[in-house]
Each structure stands twice: as C-alpha cells, then as structure tokens.
C-alpha positions in Angstrom: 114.7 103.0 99.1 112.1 100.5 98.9 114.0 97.9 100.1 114.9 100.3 103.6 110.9 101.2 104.1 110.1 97.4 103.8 112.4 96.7 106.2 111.7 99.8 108.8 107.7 99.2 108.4 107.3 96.2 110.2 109.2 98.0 113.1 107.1 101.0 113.0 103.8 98.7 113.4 105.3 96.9 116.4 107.7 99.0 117.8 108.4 96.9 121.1 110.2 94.3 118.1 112.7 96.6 117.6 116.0 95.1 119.3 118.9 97.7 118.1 119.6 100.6 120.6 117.5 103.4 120.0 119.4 106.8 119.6 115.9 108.7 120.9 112.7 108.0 121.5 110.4 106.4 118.9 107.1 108.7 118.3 104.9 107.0 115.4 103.0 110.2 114.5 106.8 111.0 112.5 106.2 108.0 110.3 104.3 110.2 106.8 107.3 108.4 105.1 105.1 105.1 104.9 102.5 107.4 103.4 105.3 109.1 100.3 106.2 105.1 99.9 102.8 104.6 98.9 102.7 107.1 97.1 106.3 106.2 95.1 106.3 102.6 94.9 104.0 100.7 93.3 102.0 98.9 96.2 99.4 100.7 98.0 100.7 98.8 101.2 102.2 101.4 102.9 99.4 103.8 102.6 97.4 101.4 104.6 100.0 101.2 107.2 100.2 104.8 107.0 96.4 105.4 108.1 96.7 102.6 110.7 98.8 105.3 112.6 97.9 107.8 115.0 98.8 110.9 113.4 99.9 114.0 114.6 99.2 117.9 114.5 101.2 120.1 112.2 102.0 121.2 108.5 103.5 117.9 107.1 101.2 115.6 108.1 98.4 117.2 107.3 99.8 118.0 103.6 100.5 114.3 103.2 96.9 113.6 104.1 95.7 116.4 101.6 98.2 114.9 99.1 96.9 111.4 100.0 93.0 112.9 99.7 93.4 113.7 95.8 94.8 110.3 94.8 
C-alpha cells in the first residue's frame, strides 16, 4: 500500500505530470487517502500533503479532518 500512495502522491500534487490516459477526470478534493496514509504509515508526510489540498464539502472529508483534529 505504501509503496502505491508514494507513487500516486507526487501525481496528485502536480497533476498536469500525469502522462497515462485518464479514465475520468482528476478532482483533488477526492484525495483523504493521503490523509488515512498519514495516518497508517509511519511518516507524517502525507498528512502535510493532505492539508496542502483544497478540500471539499461532504461527510468523509470532514470526518478525516475531525479524525486528523484529535491526533
């Protein structure tokens, strides 16, 4: 798993780098799962990343941000 979010997140910064087709449109206010890495792995990297984001409206995001508030 790690190994799959270290290779996504530098894609998810900078999305104009990605050069693979892309099945639908990229939206980076979907991207909590840097936020669970964080969380899960033992580098508080992706958390950073995470809040470097925009983030969107709605019931996950804003339970990973309470989840992320209490750590």
């Amino acid at each position: 798993m790690e190994q799959g979010v270290a290779y996504l997140a530098p894609f998810v910064m900078n999305p104009e780098k990605w050069n693979k087709k892309q099945i639908e449109r990229f939206e980076g206010g979907h991207t909590f799962f840097l936020a669970l890495a964080g969380l899960g792995f033992p580098s508080g990297e992706y958390i950073n990343l995470h809040r470097k984001l925009s983030k969107r409206d709605g019931t996950w995001p804003l339970l990973v941000e309470m989840i992320l508030d209490t750590r």
